[in-house]
C-alpha angles and dihedrals in degrees: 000000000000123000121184115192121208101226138012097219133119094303101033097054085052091052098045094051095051086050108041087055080081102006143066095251125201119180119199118205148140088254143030115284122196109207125150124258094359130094124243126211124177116233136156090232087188076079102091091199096048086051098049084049087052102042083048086070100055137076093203128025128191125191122215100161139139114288084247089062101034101091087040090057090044092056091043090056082061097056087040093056095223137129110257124197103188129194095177111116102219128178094225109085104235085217095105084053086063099084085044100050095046091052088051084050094237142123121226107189105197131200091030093169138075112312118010072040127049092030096045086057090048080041087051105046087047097052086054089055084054143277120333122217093211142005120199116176114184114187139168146154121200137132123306093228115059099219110059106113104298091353089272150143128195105228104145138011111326081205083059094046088053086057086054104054094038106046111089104252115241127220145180117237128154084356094289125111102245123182130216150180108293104238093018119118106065139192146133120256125195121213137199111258093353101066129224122339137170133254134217149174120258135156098260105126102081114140087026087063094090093033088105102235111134112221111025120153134188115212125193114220121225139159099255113270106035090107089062102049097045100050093079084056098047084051089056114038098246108103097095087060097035090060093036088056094040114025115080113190096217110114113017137164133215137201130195139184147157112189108196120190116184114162096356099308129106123213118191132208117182155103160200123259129187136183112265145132086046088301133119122233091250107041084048082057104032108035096033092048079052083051095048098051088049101046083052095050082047090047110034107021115238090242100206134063137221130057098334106174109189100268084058079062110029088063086080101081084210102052087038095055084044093066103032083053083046087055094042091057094060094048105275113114122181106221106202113184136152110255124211132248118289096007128127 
């Protein structure tokens, strides 16, 4: 089978590599990308109709592009008539694709990463058990060792990361979608075998937002005190080139959780993710959940059209178990327990 993959960044290296071990791999970037086992062309995929020639000659496409790009590539994919499995985190909702996917006969299964991802697919498996009270994701990438400058690593697009910390953050509560400040809504955390870090509000939900549970959040994860620091940054426009000049993305940590509470009882799913094997922590969660769903879709075949975000697809237990042993194979193993009463 052909996949071609949209950007040879950080994320995309990681997801062609994964893929070309069994796959004919093209990667399609501005520039010239060596990555083992897989192709390179060299294409301006800011140019719609290059990207709809390129995305005719594939069976597969999968999209790892900047956040800018990502709903372009997603209607190209339309007019290409081709599956997409997309990592990229856009502002625009995919929603309005769905009538014309489904028309093309295609899926595009947006937010294929971390979180919207993962815990869209655990969102997604618990919705189809019933009804939740209550949904809580906390999240966060940043360096393994506190003190590096912000307490931060550079993993993935410092533009995106701006988006992030800019765009007010939307909940659920009382089933209604509230919005409220980005970074409010803090408090410290502390977490088995990392210490005690800090939790925030950011606009991470999107396609949960309809999902009808009442009270559902998204927290973001730092080391205490990034907020802080970083405020002076975000009130002058320099944040993007500070952490370009300071952060390096070498050794990262990343922790994960999705708290579901449903008649007084909480289940867990999460993890703990550090950087190995020449990977970060974030590019191990994010591209090779990218890599997963797509070696499923490959594999398995997604079996329906139209807009499909993962917890379209995590409600069937077998497709669900596909991609979380997928995930398993390559190190990331989603622990889910029962916890206890008044902890956290």
């Amino acid at each position: 089978m052909r996949i071609g993959i949209l950007g040879g960044g950080l994320q995309g290296r990681v997801i062609a590599e994964d893929l070309a071990v069994d796959f004919d791999v093209t990667i399609a970037d501005l520039r010239e990308v060596t990555v083992a086992g897989a192709k390179s062309l060299s294409l301006d995929l800011s140019d719609s109709e290059l990207m709809v020639s390129f995305m005719k000659e594939q069976d597969l496409v999968v999209g790892a592009l900047p956040a800018r790009l990502g709903f372009q590539a997603a209607k190209a994919a339309v007019e290409a008539k081709k599956n997409y499995i997309d990592i990229a985190f856009y502002e625009e909702d995919p929603a309005p694709l769905h009538e014309a996917a489904c028309e093309a006969g295609i899926a595009i299964v947006p937010d294929c990463g971390l979180a919207p991802g993962i815990s869209n697919l655990i969102v997604g498996r618990e919705l189809d058990k019933g009804l939740p009270d209550e949904i809580h994701i906390k999240v966060g990438g940043f360096a393994e060792d506190p003190a590096e400058p912000y307490g931060y690593a550079i993993t993935w697009s410092p533009e995106d990361l701006l988006d992030e910390y800019t765009r007010p953050a939307r909940i659920l509560s009382g089933g209604k979608v509230v919005s409220v400040p980005v970074l409010s809504g803090r408090q410290k955390l502390p977490v088995d075998g990392v210490g005690e870090i800090e939790e925030f509000f950011t606009d991470g939900l999107r396609t949960l937002l309809d999902c009808g549970v009442r009270e559902m959040t998204e927290k973001t994860l730092r080391w205490p005190g990034h907020i802080d620091q970083i405020q002076p940054l975000l009130e002058n426009g320099t944040l993007v080139e500070e952490l370009r000049e300071n952060c390096s993305g070498k050794r990262d940590i990343v922790v994960f959780r999705v708290d579901v509470v449903r008649d007084g009882q909480t289940e867990r799913y999460g993890f703990v993710q550090r950087a190995s094997d020449g990977l970060s922590a974030m590019a191990r969660t994010t591209a090779l959940t990218c890599a997963s769903v797509a070696r499923w879709a490959a594999n398995d075949g997604i079996g329906k059209t139209g807009v499909l975000p993962l917890e379209k697809i995590g409600g069937d237990e077998k497709v669900f178990e596909s991609i979380v042993h997928l995930l398993a194979s390559k190190g990331i193993k989603i622990i889910h327990e029962e916890v206890a009463v008044g902890v956290e």
